[in-house]
C-alpha positions, 0 to 999 in steps of 0.5 A: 606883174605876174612873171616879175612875181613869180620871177621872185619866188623862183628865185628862192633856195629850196630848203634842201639847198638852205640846209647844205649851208655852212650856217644850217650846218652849224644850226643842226648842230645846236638845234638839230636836223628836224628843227632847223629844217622846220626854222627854214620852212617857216622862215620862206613861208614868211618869205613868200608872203612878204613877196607876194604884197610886194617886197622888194626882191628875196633874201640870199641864203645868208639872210634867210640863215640869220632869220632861221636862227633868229627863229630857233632862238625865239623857240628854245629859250626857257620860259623859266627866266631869270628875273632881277625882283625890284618891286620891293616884295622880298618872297614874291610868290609869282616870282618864285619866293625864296632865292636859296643860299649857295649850299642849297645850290650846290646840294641841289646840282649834285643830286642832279649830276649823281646817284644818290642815296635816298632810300637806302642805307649805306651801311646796312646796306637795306632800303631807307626813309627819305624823310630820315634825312632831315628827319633829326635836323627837324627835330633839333630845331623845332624840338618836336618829336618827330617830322616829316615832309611834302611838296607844301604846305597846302599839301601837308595841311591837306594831309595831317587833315585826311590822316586825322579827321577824314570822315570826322569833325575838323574844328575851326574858328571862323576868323582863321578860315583863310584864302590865301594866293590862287583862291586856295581856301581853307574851308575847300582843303578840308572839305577834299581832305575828307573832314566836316567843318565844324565853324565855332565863333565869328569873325572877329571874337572866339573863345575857349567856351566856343572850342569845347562846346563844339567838341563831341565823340565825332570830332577828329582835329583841332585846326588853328590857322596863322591868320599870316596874310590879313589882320582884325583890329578892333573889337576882337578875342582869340584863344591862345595856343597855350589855352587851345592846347589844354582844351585839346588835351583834356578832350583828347583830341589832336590840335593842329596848328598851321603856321602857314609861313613858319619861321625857324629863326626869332626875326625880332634878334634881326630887328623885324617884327616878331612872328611865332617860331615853329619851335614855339607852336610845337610847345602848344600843338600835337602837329605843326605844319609850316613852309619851306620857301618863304620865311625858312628861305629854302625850296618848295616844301611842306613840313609836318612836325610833332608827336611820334605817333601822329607822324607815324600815321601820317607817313602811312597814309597813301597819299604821303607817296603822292605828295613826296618831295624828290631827291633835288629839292630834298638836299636843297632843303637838308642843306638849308636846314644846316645853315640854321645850326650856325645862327651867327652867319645866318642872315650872311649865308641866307639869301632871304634873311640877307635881303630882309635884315639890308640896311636902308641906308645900305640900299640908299648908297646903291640907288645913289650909285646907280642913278647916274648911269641910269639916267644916261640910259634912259636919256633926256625922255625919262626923268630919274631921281633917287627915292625912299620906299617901302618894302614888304616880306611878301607871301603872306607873312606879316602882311601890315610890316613894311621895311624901310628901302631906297630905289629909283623913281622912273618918270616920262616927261613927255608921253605919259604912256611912255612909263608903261611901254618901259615897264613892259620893256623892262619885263620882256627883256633878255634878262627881265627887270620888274619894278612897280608903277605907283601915283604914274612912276615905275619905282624900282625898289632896290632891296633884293639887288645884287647884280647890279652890273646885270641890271645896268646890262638888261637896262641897256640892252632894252633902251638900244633895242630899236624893237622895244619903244621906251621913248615918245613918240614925235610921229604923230 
């Protein structure tokens, strides 16, 4: 058994042997040399291993090729896939929120192909601002004197505080001392930012009496938060941003409101709930800070918007230049912002107001259009039939309004286990499908579909793929 052993292994290609091939050859030329001989030695490791528990003879040098490169291919695909969101949250935070519209796309990919003029002047010839570049159309569409930008609003939060009341008094009402995603927390932002919290009110009921009690020689800001991700019903009293304007006013002292999401649109002319307009906060505030890729619909960013003076001396604080954006996202966001200076084709061109405004019975035609390819995939296993669903806005905006939808309910006739070996299938696939599970069924909510020949290509390529159980199992 020893020699028939060893016998085997002998006869395995050496690895400079493997790398003469055609088909090394053409996987150094996609992979490299390195890589591929890596792949290759790997590939007889495991080779070796199998034989040694008694597989039945080796592989040739053409199979031992087509495992190196199926190995290749397992190493250099992106983690960063693309993801077809049917879970019905339109900006999913952990998918990637706002998708951008075409113009940012392409904004985007040619400050990356190019040199581009991003701290300097083309006519003077001198060095410039990055911020001027989107430093008028801020101002144009939130009516603020003046605006700059960060990498997000956690970031322009944590700065408008460092510049304002580092070493000083912050004052903040209890019942907006959020936490929202990846246990950021209000009270810890301020505390790295340098600023002594000062609580006033309680949970549920403020009031102006409690703001300027609190105010002394030593206070350095006002915060208001926009409690975006929760609500308190009840029993409750808040100040207005009108009447905290005037307290800060008449103490001089700088009020800061953080909109969290922030819109630049009125969403009640789309037919959703209404949520305070960025334009409308600065009416009440020295500063604003907001988002740049949740409701405004554009990449990662943080704005700060208000008065002159208090920009100027945000912008000379060094931990601006730590948190600055770079000049890909930075024509992203100036080419998005454009797109709100044409408010007639803006939920047409935005891909987040395209998908927030969809018709439900707009969604309910596709999922009745797709059900009966859906079922042939799935096979007489799974049971498909058309549903009603809600959908939500997601990161944090309007957390209690929901926007009727339409999908596909996915259920297992047989092994109920079935439902979440699918799921899984679905979101490891080559083009990864999310949906949700609710009361046993995987519901795919179709709100922000658009490819629909993508989807059915993904769902077919799980249901043939002999590696991925979505069926159950007879075997036992």
């Amino acid at each position: 058994m020893g020699n028939a052993h060893n016998s085997k292994l002998r006869c395995l290609p050496s690895v400079d042997r493997l790398l003469k091939t055609e088909a090394a050859i053409a996987l150094i030329e996609r992979y490299g040399r390195e890589a591929t001989t890596e792949a290759f030695r790997s590939v007889l490791t495991e080779v070796r291993a199998e034989l040694h528990v008694g597989a039945a003879a080796p592989p040739d040098p053409e199979r031992l090729a087509r495992m190196a490169e199926a190995m290749l291919v397992r190493r250099n695909r992106s983690t960063v896939l693309p993801v077809i969101n049917l879970t019905g949250t339109v900006l999913h935070t952990n998918l990637g929120r706002a998708i951008l519209a075409e113009a940012a796309v392409e904004a985007a990919v040619k400050a990356m192909r190019n040199a581009v003029a991003l701290e300097f002047d083309l006519e003077t010839g001198k060095r410039a601002e990055r911020d001027d570049h989107i430093k008028g159309l801020l101002c144009a569409l939130t009516g603020a004197e003046d605006a700059t930008v960060v990498n997000n609003n956690a970031a322009a939060v944590l700065l408008a505080l460092n510049t304002l009341a580092s070493g000083r008094q912050a004052i903040v009402s209890r019942g907006e001392l959020i936490e929202i995603g990846g246990a950021f927390r209000m009270p810890d932002i301020m505390v790295r930012a340098g600023a002594e919290l000062i609580e006033i009110g309680t949970t549920n009921r403020t009031h102006p009496s409690d703001y300027r009690s609190a105010i002394t020689a030593q206070t350095g800001v006002i915060l208001k938060v926009h409690t975006s991700n929760y609500v308190i019903s009840g029993f409750t009293a808040h100040v207005c941003p009108a009447e905290l304007a005037a307290i800060a006013a008449e103490a001089k002292v700088p009020l800061l409101n953080d909109l969290g999401s922030g819109t630049l649109a009125d969403l009640a002319k789309y037919g959703l709930q209404a949520e305070p307009t960025v334009r409308e906060a600065v009416l009440n505030a020295d500063l604003v800070t907001f988002s740049g890729d949740k409701l405004l619909g554009g990449p990662q960013a943080g704005f700060i918007v208000g008065r002159h003076e208090l920009i100027e001396a945000i912008n000379r604080n060094p931990m601006k230049r730590a948190l600055r954006i770079d000049k890909i996202r930075l024509a992203a966001i100036e080419a998005t912002l454009r797109l709100y200076s044409d408010p007639d084709r803006l939920s047409q061109r935005l891909p987040t107001l395209k998908f927030l405004t969809r018709n439900q019975k707009e969604i309910a035609q596709q999922a009745e259009r797709l059900l009966p390819p859906v079922a042939d995939l799935l096979g007489p296993a799974f049971s498909v039939e058309q549903c009603e669903c809600q959908s939500q806005i997601g990161s944090g905006a309007l957390p209690l309004h929901t926007l009727p939808s339409a999908g596909l309910r996915l259920r297992s006739l047989e092994r109920a286990s079935a439902i979440e070996h699918l799921a899984a299938a679905l979101r490891t696939s080559e083009r990864p499908i999310v949906g949700r599970i609710e009361d046993g069924a995987l519901v795919l909510d179709l709100r922000c579909l658009t490819d629909e020949a993508g989807f059915l290509s993904s769902l077919s390529g799980i249901v043939t793929d002999p590696h991925i159980e979505t069926a159950p199992d007879h075997s036992q």
